[in-house]
LUMPAMI-378038 format. One record per residue (C-alpha): residue number from 0; x, y, z. Coordinates in Angstrom, 3 decimals. Layout:
% residues N
+-----+----------+----------+----------+
:   k :       xx :       yy :       zz :
+-----+----------+----------+----------+
: NUM :        X :        Y :        Z :
...
+-----+----------+----------+----------+
% end
This chain:
% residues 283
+-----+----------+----------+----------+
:   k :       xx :       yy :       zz :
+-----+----------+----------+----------+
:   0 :    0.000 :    0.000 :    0.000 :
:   1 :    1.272 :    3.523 :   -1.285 :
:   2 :    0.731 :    6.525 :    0.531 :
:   3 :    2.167 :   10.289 :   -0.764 :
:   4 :    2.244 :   12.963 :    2.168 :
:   5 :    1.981 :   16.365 :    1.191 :
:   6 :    3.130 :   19.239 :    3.487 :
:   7 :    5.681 :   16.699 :    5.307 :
:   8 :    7.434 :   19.685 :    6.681 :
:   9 :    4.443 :   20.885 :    8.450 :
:  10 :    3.138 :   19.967 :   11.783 :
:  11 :    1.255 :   16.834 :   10.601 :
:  12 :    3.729 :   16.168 :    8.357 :
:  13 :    5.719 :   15.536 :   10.951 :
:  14 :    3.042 :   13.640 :   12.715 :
:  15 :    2.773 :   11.103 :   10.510 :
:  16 :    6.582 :   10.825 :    9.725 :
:  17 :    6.505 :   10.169 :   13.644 :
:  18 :    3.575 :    7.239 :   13.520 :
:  19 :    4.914 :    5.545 :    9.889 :
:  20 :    7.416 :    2.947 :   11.711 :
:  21 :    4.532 :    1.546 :   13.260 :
:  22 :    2.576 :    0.550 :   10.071 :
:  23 :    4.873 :   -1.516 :    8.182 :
:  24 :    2.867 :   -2.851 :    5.795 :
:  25 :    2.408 :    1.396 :    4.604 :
:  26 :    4.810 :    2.589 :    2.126 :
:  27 :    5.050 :    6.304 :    3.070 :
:  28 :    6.187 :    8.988 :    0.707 :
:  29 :    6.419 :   12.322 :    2.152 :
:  30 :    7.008 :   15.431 :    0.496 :
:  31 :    7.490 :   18.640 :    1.270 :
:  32 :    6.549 :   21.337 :   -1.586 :
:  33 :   10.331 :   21.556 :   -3.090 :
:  34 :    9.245 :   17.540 :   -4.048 :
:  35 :    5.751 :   17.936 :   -4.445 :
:  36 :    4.043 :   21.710 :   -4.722 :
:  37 :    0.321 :   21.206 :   -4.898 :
:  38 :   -0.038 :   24.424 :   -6.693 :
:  39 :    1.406 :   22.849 :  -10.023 :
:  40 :   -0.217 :   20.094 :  -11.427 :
:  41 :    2.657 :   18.917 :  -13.426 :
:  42 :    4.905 :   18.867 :  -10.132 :
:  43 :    1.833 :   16.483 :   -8.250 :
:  44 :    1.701 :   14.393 :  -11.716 :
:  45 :    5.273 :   14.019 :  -11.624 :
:  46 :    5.495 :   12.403 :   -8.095 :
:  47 :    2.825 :   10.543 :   -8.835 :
:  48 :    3.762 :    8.875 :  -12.347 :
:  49 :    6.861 :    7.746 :  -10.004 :
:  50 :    5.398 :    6.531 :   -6.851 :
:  51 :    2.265 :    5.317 :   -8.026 :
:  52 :   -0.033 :    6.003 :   -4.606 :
:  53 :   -2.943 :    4.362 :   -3.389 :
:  54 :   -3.861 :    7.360 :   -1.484 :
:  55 :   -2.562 :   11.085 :   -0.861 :
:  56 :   -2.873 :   12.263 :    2.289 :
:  57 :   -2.854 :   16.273 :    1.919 :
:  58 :   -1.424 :   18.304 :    4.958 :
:  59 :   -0.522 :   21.075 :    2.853 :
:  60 :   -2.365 :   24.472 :    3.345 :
:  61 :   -1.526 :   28.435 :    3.791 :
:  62 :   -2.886 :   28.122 :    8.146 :
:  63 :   -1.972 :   31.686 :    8.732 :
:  64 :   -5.397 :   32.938 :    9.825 :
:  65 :   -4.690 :   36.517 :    9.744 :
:  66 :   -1.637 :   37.243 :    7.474 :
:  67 :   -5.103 :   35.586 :    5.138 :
:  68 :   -6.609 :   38.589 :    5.245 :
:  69 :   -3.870 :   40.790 :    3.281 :
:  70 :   -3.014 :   37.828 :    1.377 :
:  71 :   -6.308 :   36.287 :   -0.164 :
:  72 :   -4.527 :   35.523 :   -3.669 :
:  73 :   -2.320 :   32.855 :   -1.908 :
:  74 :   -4.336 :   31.763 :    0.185 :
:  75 :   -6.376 :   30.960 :   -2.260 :
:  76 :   -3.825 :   29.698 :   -4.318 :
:  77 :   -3.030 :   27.062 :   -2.013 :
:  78 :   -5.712 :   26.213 :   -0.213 :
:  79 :   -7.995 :   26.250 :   -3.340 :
:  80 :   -6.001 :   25.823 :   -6.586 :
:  81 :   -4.018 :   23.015 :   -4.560 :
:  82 :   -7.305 :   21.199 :   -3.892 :
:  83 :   -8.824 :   21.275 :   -7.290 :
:  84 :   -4.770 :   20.588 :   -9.355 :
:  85 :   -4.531 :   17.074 :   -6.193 :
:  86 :   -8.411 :   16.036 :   -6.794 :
:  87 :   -7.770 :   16.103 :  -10.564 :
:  88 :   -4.201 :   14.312 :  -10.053 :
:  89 :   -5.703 :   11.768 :   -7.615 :
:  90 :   -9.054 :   11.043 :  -10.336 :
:  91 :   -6.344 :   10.299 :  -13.209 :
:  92 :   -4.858 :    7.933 :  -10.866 :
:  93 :   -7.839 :    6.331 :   -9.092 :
:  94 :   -6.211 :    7.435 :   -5.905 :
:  95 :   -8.378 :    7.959 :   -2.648 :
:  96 :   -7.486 :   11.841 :   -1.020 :
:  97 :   -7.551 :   12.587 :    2.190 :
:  98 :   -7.685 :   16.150 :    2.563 :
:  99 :   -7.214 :   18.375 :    6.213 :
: 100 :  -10.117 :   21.351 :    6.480 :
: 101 :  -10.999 :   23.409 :    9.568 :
: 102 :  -13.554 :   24.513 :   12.181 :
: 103 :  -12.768 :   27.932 :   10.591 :
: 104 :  -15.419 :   26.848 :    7.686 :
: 105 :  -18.000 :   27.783 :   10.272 :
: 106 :  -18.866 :   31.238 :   11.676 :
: 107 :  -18.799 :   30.101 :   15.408 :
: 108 :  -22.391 :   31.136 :   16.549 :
: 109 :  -23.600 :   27.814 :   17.137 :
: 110 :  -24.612 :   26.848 :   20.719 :
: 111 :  -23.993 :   22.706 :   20.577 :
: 112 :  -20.920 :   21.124 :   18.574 :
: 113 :  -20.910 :   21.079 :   14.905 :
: 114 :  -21.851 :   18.277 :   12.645 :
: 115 :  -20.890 :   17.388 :    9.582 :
: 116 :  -23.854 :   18.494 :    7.707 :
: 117 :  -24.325 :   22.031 :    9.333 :
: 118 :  -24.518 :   24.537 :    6.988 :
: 119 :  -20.865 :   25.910 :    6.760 :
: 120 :  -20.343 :   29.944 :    6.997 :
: 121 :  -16.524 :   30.907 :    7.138 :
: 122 :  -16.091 :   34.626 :    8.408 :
: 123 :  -12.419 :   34.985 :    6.661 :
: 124 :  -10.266 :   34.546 :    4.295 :
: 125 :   -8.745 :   31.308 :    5.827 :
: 126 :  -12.268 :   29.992 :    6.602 :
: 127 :  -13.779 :   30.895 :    2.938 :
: 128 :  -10.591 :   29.653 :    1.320 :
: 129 :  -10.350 :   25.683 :    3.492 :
: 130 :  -14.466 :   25.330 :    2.255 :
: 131 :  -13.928 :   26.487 :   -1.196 :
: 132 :  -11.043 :   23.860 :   -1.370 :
: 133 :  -13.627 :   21.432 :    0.107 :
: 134 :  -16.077 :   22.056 :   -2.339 :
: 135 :  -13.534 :   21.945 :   -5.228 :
: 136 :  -12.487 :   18.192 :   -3.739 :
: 137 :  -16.340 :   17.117 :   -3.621 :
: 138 :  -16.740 :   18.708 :   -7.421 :
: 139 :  -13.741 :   16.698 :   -9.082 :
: 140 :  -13.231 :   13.601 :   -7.363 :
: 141 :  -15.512 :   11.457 :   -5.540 :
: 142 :  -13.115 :    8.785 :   -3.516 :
: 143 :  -12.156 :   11.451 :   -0.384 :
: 144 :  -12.497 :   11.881 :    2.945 :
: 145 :  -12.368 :   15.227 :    4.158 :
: 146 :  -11.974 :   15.480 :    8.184 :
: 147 :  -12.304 :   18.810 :    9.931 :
: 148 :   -9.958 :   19.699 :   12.732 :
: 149 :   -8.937 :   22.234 :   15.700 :
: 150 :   -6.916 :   23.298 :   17.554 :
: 151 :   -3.695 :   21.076 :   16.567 :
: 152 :   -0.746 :   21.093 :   18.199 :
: 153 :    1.830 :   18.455 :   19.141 :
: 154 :    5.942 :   18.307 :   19.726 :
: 155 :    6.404 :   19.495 :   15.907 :
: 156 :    5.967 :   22.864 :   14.254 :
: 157 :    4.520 :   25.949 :   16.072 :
: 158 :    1.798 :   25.780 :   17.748 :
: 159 :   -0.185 :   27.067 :   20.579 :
: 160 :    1.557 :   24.572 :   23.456 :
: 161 :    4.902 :   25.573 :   22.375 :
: 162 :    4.269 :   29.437 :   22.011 :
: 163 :    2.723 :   29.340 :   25.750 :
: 164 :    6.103 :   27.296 :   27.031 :
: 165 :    8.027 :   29.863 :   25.522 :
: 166 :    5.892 :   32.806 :   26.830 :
: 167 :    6.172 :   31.161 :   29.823 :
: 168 :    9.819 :   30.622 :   30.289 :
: 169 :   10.125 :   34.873 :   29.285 :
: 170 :    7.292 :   36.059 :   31.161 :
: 171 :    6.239 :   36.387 :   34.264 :
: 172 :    2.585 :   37.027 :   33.866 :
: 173 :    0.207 :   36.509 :   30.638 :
: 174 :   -3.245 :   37.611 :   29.192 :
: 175 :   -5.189 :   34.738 :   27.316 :
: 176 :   -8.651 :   35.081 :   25.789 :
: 177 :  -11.586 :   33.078 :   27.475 :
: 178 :  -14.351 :   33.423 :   25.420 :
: 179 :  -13.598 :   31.175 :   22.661 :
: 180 :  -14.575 :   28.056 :   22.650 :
: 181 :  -13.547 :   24.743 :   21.248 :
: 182 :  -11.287 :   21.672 :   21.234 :
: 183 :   -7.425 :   20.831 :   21.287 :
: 184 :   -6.496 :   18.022 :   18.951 :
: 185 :   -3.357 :   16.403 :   19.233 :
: 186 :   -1.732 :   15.895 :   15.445 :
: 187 :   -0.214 :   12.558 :   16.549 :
: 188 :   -4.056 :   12.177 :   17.060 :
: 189 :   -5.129 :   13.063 :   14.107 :
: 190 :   -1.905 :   11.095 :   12.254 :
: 191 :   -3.354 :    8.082 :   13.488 :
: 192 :   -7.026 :    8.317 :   13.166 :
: 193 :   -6.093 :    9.094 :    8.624 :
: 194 :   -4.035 :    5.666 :    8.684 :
: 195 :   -6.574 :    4.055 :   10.394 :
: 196 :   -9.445 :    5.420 :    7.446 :
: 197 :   -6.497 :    4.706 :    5.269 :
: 198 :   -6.215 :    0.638 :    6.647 :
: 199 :  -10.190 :    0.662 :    6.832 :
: 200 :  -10.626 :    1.832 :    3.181 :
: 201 :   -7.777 :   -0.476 :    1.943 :
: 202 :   -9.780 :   -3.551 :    3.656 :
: 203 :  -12.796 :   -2.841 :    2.520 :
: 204 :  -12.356 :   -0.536 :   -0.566 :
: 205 :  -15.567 :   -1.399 :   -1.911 :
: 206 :  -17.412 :    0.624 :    0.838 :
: 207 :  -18.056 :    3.757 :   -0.888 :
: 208 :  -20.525 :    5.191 :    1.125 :
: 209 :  -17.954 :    6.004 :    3.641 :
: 210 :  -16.392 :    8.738 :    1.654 :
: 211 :  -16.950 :   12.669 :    2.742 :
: 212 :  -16.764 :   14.771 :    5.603 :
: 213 :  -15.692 :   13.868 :    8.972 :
: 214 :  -14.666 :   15.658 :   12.282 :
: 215 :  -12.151 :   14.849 :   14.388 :
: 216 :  -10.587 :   16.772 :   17.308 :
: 217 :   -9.926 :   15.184 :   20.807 :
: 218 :  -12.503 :   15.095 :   23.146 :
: 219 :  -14.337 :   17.882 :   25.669 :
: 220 :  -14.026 :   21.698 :   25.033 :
: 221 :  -11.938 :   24.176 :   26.753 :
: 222 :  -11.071 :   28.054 :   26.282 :
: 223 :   -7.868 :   29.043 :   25.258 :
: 224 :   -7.117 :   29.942 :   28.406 :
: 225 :   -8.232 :   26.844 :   30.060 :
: 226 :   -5.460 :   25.692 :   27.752 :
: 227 :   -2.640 :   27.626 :   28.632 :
: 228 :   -3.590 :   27.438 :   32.050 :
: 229 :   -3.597 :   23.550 :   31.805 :
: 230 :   -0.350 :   23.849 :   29.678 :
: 231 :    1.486 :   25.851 :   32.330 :
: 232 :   -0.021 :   23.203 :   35.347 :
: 233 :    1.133 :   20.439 :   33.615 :
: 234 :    4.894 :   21.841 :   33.427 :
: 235 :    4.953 :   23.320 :   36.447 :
: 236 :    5.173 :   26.758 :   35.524 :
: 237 :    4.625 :   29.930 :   38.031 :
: 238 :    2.877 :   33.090 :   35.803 :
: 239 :    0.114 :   35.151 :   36.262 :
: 240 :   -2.605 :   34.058 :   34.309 :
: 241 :   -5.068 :   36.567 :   33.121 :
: 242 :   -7.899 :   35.788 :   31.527 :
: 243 :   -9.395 :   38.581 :   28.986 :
: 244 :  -12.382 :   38.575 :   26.295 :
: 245 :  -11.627 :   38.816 :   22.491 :
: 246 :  -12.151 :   42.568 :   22.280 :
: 247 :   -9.467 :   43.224 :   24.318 :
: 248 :   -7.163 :   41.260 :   21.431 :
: 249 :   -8.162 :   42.129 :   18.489 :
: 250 :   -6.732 :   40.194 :   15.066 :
: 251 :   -7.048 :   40.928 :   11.773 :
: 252 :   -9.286 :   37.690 :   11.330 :
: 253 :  -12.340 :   37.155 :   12.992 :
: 254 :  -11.675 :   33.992 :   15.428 :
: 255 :  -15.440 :   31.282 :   15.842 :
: 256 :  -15.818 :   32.303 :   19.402 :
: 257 :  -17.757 :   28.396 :   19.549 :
: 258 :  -15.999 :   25.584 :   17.275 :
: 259 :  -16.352 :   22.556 :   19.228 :
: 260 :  -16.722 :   19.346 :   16.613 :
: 261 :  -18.876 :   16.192 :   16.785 :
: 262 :  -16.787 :   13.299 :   15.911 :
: 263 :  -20.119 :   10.751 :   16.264 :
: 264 :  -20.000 :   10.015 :   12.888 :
: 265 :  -16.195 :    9.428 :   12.928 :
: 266 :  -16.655 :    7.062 :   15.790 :
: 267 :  -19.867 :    5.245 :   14.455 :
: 268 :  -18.080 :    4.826 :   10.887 :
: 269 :  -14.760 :    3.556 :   11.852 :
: 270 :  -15.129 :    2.286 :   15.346 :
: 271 :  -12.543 :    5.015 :   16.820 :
: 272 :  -12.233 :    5.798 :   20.613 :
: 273 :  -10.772 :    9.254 :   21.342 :
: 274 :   -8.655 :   10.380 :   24.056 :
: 275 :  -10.172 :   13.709 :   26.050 :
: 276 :   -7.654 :   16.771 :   25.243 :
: 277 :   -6.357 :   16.850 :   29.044 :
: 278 :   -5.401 :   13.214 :   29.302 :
: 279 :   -3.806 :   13.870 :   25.963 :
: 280 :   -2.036 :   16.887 :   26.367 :
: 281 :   -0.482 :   15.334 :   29.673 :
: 282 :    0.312 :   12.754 :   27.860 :
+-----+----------+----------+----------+
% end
C-alpha cells in the first residue's frame, strides 16, 4: 500500500513521519513542496507517475489565519487551486485523497458542537478559502475523505503549546482570551485516526458510502485559556494568568468564538475511541 504525504514539513507532516514505523505494511512517501508543490499540477503528476499512490494524504495548506486577510490571492492559491490541481491528479490515478479542512469553515455562533452536515459559513479569508477547497475536492473527485480539525498542536511545528512554554519561560505574567470556545487536537491524534481510514478503506475498498466529511478533534471543550492554564499546570510553571475577552485582542481575522466538533460520525463509521484533550495533552 502507497501513501504520498503532502506538506511533510508541516506539523502533521511531521506527525505522521513520527507514527509511519509503526505501520509496516504502509509505504510512506512524504514530500514537502520543493518535491511535491500542490499548486502545479505537473509537479503532483510528476510524483505521482513515479510513486504510483494508493492514497494522498494532503497536509498542505496556507494556516496563517490573519496574514489571510492581506493575502487572499495565496491563500487561495493554495488552499484552493491546490485542492482542485490534487483532486484532478488523484481522479487520473484512481487514488483515494484525504484532505485536512478546519472549524474555521463555520462562523462560530452555534450553541452545541458542529456536525458534519451544518450549513458551513466561514467569516475569513482562511475559513472561505479551506471550504472552497472542500467544495472543489467534492466537485472533481468522488473517492475522499475530508476530516475537519482544531486546535492542533503536538511536539512538531509551532503551535499554541509551544508558544505558551516559551511565553512562559520569558514572562512572568500573561493575558489569554476566554471566550472562545472549542477543542485541542493532538496531530499525533489526528496522524493516526487518517491511517486508520487509510487501513479501513484499503480492507474494505468497496465501501463507498464512507467517503466525505468527517470531524475529528480530541474530546471535551476548553477556552484558550483553560489551555494555557492547563499547559502551564502540567509543566509546572509559576505566571500570572489573566484571563481577557476577544475585544481586548483584536486580530485581523475574525476567530469562531464556539468551534467545538462532533466526531459521532467518525466514531460510528470507523469504530474510533478518542482520548479527552487533558489526558492527551499530559500525555
Amino acid at each position: 500500500m502507497v501513501v504520498v504525504v503532502t506538506g511533510a514539513s508541516g506539523q502533521l507532516g511531521q506527525a505522521l513521519q513520527f507514527v509511519a514505523p509503526k505501520y509496516p505494511e504502509i509505504t510512506f512517501h512524504f514530500c514537502n513542496s520543493e518535491v511535491l508543490n500542490i499548486t502545479q499540477l505537473e509537479s503532483i503528476e510528476a510524483v505521482f507517475e513515479i510513486v504510483k499512490p494508493d492514497f494522498c494524504i494532503n497536509t498542505a495548506a496556507y494556516t496563517a489565519v490573519d496574514k489571510a486577510e492581506s493575502e487572499p490571492e495565496k491563500a487561495h492559491l493554495i488552499n484552493v487551486t491546490g485542492c482542485e490541481n490534487l483532486a484532478k491528479a488523484c481522479k487520473q490515478n484512481n487514488t483515494v485523497l484525504l484532505h485536512i479542512s478546519t472549524d474555521f469553515v463555520f462562523d462560530g455562533n452555534a450553541t452545541k458542537p458542529y456536525k458534519e452536515d451544518d450549513f458551513p459559513r466561514p467569516t475569513g479569508v482562511y475559513g472561505q478559502t479551506k471550504l472552497d477547497g472542500e467544495k472543489a475536492i467534492q466537485e472533481i473527485w468522488e473517492k475522499h475523505f475530508i476530516i475537519r480539525t482544531s486546535w492542533v498542536y503536538s511536539q512538531f511545528g509551532n503551535n499554541f503549546m509551544k508558544t505558551m512554554l516559551g511565553l512562559g519561560a520569558e514572562r512572568n505574567s500573561l493575558s489569554v482570551v476566554n471566550d472562545q470556545i472549542g477543542t485541542p487536537t493532538h496531530a499525533v491524534d489526528l496522524a493516526e485516526v487518517l491511517v486508520s481510514i487509510i487501513n479501513t478503506q484499503h480492507s474494505t475498498p468497496s465501501t463507498h458510502h464512507l467517503y466525505g466529511i468527517y470531524n475529528f478533534s480530541n474530546e471535551g471543550q476548553c477556552s484558550w485559556y483553560d489551555f494555557a492554564k492547563k499547559i502551564f499546570e502540567i509543566n509546572k510553571i509559576k505566571i500570572d494568568l489573566q484571563p481577557i475577552p476577544t475585544t481586548a485582542y483584536p486580530t485581523p481575522a475574525k476567530r469562531p468564538s464556539y468551534s467545538v466538533l462532533d466526531k459521532s460520525k467518525l466514531k460510528k463509521v470507523f469504530g474510533l475511541k478518542i482520548k479527552d484533550w487533558e489526558e492527551r495533552l499530559r500525555e
